[in-house]
PDB file of N, CA, C and O in Angstrom:
ATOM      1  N   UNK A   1       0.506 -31.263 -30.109  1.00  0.00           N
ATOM      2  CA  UNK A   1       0.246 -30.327 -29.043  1.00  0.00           C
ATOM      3  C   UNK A   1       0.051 -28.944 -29.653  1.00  0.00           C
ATOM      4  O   UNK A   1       0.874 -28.533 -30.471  1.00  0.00           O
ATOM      5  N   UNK A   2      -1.060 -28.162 -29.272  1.00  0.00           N
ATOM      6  CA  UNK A   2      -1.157 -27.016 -29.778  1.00  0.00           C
ATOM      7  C   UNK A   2      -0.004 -25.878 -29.408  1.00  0.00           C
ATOM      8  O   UNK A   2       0.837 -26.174 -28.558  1.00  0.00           O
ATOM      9  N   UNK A   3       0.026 -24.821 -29.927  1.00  0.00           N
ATOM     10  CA  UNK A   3       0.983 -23.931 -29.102  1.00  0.00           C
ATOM     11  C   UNK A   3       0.090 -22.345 -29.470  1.00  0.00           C
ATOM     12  O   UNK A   3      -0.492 -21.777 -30.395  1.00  0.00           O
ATOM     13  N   UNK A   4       0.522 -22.134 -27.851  1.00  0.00           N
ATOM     14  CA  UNK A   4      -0.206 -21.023 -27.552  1.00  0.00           C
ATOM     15  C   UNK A   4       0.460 -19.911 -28.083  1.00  0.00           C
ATOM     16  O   UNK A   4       1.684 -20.042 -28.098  1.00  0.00           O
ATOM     17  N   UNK A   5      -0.099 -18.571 -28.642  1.00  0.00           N
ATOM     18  CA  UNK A   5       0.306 -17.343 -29.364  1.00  0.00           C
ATOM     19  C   UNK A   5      -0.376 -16.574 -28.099  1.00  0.00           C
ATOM     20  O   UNK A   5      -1.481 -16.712 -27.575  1.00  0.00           O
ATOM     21  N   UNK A   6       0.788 -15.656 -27.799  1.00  0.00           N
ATOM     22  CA  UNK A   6       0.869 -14.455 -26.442  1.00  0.00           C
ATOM     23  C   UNK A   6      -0.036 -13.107 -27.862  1.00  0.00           C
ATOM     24  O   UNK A   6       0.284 -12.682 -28.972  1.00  0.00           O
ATOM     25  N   UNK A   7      -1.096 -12.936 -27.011  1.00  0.00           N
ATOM     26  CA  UNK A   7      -1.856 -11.740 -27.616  1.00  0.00           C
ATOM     27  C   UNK A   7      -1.377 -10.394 -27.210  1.00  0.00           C
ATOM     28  O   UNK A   7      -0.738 -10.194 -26.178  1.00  0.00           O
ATOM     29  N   UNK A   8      -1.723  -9.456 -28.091  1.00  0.00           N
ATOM     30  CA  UNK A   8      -0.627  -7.995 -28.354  1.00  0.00           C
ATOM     31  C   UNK A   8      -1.246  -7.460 -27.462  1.00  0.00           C
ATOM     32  O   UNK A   8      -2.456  -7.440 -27.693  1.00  0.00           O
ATOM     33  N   UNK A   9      -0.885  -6.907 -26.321  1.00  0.00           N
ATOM     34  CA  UNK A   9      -1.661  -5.942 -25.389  1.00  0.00           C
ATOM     35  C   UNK A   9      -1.175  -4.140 -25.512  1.00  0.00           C
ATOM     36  O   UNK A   9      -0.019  -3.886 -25.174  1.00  0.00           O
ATOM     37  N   UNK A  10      -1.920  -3.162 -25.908  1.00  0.00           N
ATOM     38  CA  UNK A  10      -2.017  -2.260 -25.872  1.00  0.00           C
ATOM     39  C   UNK A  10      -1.536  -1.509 -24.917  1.00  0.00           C
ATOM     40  O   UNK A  10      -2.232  -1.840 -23.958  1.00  0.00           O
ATOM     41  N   UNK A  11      -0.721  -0.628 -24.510  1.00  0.00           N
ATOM     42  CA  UNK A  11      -0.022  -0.239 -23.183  1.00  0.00           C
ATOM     43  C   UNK A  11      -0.737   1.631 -23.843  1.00  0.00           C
ATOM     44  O   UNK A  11      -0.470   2.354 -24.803  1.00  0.00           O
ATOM     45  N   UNK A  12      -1.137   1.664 -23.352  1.00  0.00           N
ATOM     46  CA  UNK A  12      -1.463   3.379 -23.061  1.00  0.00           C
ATOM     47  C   UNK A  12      -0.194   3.873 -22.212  1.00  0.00           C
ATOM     48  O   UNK A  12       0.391   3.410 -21.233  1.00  0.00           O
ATOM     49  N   UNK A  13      -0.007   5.108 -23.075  1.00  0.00           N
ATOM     50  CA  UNK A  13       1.129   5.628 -22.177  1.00  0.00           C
ATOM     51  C   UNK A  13       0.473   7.027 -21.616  1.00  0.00           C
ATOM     52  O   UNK A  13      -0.426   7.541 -22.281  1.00  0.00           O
ATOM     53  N   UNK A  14       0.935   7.674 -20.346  1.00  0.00           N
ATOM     54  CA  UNK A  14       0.306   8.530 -19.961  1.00  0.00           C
ATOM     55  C   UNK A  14       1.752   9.865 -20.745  1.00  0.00           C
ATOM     56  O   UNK A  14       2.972   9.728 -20.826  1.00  0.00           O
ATOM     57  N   UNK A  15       0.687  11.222 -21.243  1.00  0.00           N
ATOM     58  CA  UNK A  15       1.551  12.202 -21.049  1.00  0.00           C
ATOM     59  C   UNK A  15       2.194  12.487 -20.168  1.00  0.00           C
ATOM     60  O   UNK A  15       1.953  12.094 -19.027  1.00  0.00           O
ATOM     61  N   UNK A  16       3.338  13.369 -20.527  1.00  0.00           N
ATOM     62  CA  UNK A  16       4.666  13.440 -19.515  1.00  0.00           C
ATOM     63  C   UNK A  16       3.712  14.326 -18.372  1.00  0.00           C
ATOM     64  O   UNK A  16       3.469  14.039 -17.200  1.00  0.00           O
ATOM     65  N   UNK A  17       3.306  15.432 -19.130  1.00  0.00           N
ATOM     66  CA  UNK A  17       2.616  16.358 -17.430  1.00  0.00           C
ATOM     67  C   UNK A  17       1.771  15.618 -16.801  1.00  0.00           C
ATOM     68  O   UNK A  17       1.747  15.724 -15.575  1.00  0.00           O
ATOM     69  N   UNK A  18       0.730  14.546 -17.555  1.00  0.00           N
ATOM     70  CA  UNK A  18       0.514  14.107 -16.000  1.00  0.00           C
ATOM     71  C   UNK A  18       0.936  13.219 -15.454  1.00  0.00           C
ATOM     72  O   UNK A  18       0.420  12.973 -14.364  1.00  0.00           O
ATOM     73  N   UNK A  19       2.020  12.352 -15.922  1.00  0.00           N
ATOM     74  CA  UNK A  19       3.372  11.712 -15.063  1.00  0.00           C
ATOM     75  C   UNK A  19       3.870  12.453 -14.236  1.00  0.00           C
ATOM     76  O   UNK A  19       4.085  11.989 -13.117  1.00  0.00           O
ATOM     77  N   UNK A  20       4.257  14.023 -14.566  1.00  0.00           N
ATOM     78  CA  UNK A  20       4.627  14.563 -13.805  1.00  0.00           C
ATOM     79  C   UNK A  20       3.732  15.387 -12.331  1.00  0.00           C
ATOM     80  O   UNK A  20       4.169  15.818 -11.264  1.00  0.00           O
ATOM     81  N   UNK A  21       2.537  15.337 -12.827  1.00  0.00           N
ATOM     82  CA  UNK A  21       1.351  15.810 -11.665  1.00  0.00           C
ATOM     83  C   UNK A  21       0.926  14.089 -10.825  1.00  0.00           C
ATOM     84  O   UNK A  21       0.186  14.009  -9.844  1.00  0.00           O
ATOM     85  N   UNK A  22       1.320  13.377 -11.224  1.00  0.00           N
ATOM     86  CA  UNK A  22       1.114  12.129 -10.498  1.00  0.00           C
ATOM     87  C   UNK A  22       1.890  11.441  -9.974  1.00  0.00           C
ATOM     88  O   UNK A  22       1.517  10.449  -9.348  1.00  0.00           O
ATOM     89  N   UNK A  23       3.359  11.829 -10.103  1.00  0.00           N
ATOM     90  CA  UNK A  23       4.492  12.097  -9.256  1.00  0.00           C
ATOM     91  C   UNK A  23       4.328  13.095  -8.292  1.00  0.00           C
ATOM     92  O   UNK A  23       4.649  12.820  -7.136  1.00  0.00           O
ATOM     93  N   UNK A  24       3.927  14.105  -8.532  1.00  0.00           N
ATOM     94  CA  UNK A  24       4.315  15.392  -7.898  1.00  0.00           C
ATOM     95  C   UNK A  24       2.980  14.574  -6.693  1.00  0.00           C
ATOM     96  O   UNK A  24       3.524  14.113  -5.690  1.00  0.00           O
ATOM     97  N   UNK A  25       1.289  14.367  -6.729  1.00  0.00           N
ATOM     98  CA  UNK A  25       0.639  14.152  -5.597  1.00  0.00           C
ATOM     99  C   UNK A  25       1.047  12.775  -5.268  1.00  0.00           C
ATOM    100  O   UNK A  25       0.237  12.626  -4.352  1.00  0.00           O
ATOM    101  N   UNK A  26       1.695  11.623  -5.310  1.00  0.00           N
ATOM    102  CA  UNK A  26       2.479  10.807  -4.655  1.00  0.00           C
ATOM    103  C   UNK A  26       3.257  10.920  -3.850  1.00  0.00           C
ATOM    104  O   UNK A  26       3.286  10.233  -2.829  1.00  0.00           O
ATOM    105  N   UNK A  27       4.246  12.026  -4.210  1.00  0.00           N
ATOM    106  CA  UNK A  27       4.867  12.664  -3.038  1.00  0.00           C
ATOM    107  C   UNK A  27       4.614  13.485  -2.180  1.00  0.00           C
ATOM    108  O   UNK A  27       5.081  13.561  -1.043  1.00  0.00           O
ATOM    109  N   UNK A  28       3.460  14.481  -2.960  1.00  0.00           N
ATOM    110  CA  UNK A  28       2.867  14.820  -1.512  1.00  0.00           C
ATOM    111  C   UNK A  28       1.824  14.085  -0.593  1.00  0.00           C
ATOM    112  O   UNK A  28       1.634  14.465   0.562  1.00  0.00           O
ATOM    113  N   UNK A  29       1.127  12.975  -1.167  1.00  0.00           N
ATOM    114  CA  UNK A  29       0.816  11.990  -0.075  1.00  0.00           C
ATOM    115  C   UNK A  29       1.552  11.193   0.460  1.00  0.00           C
ATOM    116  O   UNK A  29       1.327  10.726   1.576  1.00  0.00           O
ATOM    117  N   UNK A  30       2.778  10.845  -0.410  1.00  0.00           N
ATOM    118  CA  UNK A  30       3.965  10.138   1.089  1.00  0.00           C
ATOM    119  C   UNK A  30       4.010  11.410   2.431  1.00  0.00           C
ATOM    120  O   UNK A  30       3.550  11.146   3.542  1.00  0.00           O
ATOM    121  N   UNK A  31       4.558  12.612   2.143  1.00  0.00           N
ATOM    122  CA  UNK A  31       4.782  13.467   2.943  1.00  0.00           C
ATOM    123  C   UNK A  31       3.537  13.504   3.985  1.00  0.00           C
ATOM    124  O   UNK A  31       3.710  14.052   5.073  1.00  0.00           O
ATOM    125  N   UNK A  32       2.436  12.994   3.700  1.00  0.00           N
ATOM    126  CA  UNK A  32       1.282  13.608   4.428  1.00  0.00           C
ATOM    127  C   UNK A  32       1.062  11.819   5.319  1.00  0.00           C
ATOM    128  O   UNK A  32       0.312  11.739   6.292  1.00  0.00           O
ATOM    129  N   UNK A  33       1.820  10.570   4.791  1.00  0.00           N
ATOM    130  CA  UNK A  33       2.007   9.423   5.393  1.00  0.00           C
ATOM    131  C   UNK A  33       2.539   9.677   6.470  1.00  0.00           C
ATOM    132  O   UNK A  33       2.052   9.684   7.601  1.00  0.00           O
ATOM    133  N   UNK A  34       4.029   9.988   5.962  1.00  0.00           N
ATOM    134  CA  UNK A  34       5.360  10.386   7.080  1.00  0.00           C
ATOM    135  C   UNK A  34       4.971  11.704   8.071  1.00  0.00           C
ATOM    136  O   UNK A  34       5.854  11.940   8.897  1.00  0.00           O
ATOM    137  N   UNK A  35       4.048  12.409   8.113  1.00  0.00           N
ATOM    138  CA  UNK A  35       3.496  12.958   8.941  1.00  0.00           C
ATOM    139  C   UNK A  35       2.739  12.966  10.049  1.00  0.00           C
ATOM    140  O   UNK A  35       2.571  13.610  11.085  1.00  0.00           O
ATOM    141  N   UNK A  36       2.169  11.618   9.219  1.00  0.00           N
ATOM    142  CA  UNK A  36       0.881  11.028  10.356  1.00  0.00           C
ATOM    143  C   UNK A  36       1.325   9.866  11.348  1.00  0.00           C
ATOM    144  O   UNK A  36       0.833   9.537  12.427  1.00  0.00           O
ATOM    145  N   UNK A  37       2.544   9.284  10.561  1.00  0.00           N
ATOM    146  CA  UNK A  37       3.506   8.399  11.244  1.00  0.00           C
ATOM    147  C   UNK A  37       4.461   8.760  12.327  1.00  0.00           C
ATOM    148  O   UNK A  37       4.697   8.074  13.322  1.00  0.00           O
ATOM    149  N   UNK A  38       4.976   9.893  12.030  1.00  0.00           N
ATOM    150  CA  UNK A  38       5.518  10.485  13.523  1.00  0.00           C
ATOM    151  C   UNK A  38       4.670  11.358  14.164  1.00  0.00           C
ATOM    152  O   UNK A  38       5.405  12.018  14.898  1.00  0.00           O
ATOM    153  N   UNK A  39       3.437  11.765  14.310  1.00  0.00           N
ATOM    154  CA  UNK A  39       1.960  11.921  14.995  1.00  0.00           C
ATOM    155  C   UNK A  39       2.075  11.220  15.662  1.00  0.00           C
ATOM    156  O   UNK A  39       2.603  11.525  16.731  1.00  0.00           O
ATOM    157  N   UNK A  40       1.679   9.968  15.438  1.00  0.00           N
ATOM    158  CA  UNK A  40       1.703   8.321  15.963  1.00  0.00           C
ATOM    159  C   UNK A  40       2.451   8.174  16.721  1.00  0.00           C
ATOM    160  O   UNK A  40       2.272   8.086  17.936  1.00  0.00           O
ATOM    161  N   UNK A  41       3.788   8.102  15.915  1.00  0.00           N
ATOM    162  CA  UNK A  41       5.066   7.764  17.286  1.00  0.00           C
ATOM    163  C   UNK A  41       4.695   8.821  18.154  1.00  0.00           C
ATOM    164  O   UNK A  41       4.248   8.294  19.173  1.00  0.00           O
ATOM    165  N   UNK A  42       4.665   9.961  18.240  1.00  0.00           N
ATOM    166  CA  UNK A  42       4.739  10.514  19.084  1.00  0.00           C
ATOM    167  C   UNK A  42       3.639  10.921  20.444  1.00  0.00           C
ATOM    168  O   UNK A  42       3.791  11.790  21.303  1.00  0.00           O
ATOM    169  N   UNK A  43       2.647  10.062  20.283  1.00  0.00           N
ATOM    170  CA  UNK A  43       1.499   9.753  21.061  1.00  0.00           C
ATOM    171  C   UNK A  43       2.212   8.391  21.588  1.00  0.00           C
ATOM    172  O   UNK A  43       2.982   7.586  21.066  1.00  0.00           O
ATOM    173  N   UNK A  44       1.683   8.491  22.692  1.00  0.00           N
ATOM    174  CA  UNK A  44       1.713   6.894  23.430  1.00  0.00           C
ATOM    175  C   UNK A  44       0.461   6.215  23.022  1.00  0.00           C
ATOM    176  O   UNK A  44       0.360   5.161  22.394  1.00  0.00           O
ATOM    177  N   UNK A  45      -0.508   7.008  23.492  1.00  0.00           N
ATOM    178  CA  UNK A  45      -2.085   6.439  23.059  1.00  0.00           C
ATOM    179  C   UNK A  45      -2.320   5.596  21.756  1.00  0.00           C
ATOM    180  O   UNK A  45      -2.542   4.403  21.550  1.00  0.00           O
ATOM    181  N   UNK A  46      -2.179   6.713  20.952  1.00  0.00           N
ATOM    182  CA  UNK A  46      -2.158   6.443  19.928  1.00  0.00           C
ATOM    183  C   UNK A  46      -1.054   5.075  18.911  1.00  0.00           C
ATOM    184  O   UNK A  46      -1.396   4.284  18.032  1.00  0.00           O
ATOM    185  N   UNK A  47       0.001   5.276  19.422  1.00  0.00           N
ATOM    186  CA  UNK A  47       0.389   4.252  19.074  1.00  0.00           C
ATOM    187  C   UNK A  47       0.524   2.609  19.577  1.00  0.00           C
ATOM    188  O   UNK A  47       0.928   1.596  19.006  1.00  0.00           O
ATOM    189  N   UNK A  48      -0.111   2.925  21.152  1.00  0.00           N
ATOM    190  CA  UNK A  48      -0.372   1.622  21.688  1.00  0.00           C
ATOM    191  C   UNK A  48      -1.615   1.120  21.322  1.00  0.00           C
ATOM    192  O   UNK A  48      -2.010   0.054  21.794  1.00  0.00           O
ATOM    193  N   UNK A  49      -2.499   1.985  20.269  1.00  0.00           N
ATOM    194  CA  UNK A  49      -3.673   1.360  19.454  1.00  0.00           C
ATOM    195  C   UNK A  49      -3.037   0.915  18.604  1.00  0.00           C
ATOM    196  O   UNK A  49      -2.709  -0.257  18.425  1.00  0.00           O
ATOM    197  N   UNK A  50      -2.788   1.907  17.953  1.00  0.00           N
ATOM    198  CA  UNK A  50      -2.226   0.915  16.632  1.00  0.00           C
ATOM    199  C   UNK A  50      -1.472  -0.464  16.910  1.00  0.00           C
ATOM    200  O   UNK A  50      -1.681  -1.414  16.156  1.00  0.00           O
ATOM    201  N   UNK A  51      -0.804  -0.550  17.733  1.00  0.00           N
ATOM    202  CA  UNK A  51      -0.487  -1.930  17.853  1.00  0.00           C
ATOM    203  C   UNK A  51      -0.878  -3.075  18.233  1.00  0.00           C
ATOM    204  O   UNK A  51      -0.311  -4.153  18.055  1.00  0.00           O
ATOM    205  N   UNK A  52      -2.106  -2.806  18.902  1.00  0.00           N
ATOM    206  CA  UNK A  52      -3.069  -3.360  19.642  1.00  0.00           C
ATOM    207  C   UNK A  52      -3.384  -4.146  17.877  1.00  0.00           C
ATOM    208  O   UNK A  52      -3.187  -5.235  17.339  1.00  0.00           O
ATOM    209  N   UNK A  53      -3.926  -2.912  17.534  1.00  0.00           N
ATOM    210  CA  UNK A  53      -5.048  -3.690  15.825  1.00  0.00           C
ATOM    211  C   UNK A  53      -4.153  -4.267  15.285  1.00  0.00           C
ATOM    212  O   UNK A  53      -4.466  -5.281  14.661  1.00  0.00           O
ATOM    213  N   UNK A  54      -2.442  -3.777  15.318  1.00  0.00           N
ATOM    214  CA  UNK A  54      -1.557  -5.080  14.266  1.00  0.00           C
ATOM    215  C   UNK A  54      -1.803  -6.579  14.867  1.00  0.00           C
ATOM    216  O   UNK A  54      -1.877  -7.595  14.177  1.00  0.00           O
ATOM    217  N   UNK A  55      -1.927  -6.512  16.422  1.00  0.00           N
ATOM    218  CA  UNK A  55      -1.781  -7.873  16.503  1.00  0.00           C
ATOM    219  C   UNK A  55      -2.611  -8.376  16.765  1.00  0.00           C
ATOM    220  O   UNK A  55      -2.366  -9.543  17.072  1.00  0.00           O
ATOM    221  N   UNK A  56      -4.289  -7.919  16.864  1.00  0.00           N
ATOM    222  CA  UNK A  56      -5.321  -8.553  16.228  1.00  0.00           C
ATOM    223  C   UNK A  56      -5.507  -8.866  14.972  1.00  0.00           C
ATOM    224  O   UNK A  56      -6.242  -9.808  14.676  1.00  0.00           O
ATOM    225  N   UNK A  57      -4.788  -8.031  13.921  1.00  0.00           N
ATOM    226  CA  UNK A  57      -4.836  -8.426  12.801  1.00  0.00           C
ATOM    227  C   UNK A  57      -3.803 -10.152  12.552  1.00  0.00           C
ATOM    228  O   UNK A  57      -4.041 -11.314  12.224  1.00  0.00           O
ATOM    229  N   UNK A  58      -2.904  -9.507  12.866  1.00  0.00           N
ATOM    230  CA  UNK A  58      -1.772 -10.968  13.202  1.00  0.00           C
ATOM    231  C   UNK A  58      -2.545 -11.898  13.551  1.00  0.00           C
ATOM    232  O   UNK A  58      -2.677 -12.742  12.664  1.00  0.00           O
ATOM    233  N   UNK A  59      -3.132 -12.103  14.509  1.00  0.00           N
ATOM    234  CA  UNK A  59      -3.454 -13.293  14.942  1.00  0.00           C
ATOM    235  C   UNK A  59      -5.083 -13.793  13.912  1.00  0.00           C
ATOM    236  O   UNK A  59      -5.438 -14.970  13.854  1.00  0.00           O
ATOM    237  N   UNK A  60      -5.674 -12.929  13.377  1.00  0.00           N
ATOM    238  CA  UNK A  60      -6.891 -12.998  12.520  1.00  0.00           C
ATOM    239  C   UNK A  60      -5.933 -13.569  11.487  1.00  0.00           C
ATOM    240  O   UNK A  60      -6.105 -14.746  11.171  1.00  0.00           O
ATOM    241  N   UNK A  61      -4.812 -12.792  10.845  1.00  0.00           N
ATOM    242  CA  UNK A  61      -4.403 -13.403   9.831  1.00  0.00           C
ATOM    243  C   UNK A  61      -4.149 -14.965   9.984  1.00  0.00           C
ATOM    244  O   UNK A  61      -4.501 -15.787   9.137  1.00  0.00           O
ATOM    245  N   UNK A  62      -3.450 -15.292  11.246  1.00  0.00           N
ATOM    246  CA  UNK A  62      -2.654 -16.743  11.808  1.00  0.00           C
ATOM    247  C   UNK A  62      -3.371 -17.671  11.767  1.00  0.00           C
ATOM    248  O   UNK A  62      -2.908 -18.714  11.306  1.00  0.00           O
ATOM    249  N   UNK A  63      -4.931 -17.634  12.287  1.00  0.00           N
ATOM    250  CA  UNK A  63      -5.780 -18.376  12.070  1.00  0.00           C
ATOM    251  C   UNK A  63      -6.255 -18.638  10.343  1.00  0.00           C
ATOM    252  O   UNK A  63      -6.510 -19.792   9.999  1.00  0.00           O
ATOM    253  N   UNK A  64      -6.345 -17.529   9.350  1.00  0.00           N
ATOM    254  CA  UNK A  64      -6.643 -18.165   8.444  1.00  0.00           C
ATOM    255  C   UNK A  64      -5.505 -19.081   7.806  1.00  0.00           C
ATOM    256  O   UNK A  64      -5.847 -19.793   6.862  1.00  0.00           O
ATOM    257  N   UNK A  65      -4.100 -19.129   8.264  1.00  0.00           N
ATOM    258  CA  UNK A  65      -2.971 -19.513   7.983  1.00  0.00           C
ATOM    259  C   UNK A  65      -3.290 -20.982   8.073  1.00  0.00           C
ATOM    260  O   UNK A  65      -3.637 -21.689   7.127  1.00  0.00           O
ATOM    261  N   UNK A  66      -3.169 -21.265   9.024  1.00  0.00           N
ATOM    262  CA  UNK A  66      -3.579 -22.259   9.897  1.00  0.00           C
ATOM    263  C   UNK A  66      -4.654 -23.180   9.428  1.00  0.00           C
ATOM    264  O   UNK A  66      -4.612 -24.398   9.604  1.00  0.00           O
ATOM    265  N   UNK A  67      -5.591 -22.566   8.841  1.00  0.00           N
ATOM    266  CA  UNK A  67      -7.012 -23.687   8.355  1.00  0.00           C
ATOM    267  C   UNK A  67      -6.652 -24.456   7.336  1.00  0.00           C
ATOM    268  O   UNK A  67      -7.507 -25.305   7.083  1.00  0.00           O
ATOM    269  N   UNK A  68      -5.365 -24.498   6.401  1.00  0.00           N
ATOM    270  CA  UNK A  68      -5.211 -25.285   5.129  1.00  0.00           C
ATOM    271  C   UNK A  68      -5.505 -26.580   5.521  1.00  0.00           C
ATOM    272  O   UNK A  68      -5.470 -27.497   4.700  1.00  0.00           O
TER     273      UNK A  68
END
């Protein structure tokens, strides 16, 4: 039986500043998530769409569930 050898993969590491600038706009796009999320809650409209599309999506998903 042959045996397989795991090949060396190269990992690039990023400099610390822009770890740290790619932390820093992660968190300010969570903040700008959690913003738009209590927007949402705080519309009726608006959030009785959005739920509308989860559970068209749900049920789009259910059906492909379903075809195995």
């Amino acid at each position: 039986m042959a045996t397989k050898v795991a090949k060396k993969v190269e990992v690039l590491s990023m400099p610390s500043r822009d770890m740290a600038q790619e932390k820093k706009w992660q968190a300010e796009s969570d903040l700008r998530t959690l913003q738009a999320a209590r927007e949402i809650e705080a519309s009726r409209t608006r959030l009785a769409a959005a739920k509308r599309c989860a559970d068209d999506q749900m049920k789009a998903l259910s059906r492909i569930k379903m075809k195995k």
